[in-house]
C-alpha positions in Angstrom: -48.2 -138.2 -94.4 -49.3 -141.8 -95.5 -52.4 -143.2 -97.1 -53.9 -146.3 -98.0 -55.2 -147.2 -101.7 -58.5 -148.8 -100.8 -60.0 -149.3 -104.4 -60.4 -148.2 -107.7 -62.8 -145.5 -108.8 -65.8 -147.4 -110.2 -69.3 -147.6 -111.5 -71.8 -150.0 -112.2 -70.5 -150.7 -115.7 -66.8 -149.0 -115.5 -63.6 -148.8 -114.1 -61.2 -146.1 -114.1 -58.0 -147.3 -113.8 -56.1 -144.4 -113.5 -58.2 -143.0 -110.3 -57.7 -144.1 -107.3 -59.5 -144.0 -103.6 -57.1 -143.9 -100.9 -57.7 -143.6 -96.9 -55.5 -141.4 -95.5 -54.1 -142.0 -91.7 -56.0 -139.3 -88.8 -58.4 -138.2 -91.8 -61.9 -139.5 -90.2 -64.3 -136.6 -92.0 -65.1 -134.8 -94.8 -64.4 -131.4 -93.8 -60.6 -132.7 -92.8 -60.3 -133.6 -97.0 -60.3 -129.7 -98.1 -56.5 -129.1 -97.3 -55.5 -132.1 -98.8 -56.8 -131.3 -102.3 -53.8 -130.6 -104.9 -51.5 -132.3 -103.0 -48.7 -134.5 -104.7 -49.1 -138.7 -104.1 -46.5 -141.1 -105.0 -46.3 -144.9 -104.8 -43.3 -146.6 -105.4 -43.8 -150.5 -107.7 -42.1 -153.5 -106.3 -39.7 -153.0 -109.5 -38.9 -149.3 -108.0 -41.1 -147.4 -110.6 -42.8 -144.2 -108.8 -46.2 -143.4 -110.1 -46.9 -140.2 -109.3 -50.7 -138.5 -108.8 -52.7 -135.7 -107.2 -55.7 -135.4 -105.5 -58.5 -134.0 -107.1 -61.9 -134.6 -104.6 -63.0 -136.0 -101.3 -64.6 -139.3 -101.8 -67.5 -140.1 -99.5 -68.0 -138.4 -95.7 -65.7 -140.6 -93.9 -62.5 -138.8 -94.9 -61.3 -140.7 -98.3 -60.4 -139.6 -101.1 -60.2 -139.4 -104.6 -56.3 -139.1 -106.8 -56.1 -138.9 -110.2 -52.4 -140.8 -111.0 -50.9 -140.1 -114.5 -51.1 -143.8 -115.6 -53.4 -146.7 -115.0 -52.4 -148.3 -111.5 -52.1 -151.9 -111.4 -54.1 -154.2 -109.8 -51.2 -155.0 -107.3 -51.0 -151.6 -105.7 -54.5 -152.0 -103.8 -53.9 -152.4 -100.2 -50.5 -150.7 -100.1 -49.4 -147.1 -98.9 -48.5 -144.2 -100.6 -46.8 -141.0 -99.7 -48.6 -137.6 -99.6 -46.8 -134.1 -100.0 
């Protein structure tokens, strides 16, 4: 299964930069999310480095979600896909 990272998690005044929302292909609602949660997510650097995460909560009612990844993500990984197990 493939996702999309669409942002990071933010407030108003904050960023957390080892969270993560991602849009995940064929997931359109909220009630679609609950077997997802605790799965394994993986996206692979340009210089081959796999950060690895899991996802914690649904994010919204449209069928996103939330991952928590084990290190800050950079900037450049917004946009791209990730693998879901």
């Amino acid at each position: 299964m493939e996702g999309v990272i669409s942002n990071f998690r933010r407030g108003r005044h904050t960023v957390y930069s080892d969270q993560m929302i991602i849009e995940i292909s064929n997931v359109n609602k909220k009630e679609k999310t609950k077997d997802l949660i605790g799965k394994k997510v993986e996206w692979i650097s340009p210089g081959k480095k796999v950060i690895k995460g899991v996802i914690k909560r649904f994010h919204g009612n449209k069928g996103a979600v939330r991952v928590k990844f084990e290190t800050g993500m950079p900037g450049q990984s917004l946009g791209k896909k990730v693998k879901i197990e």
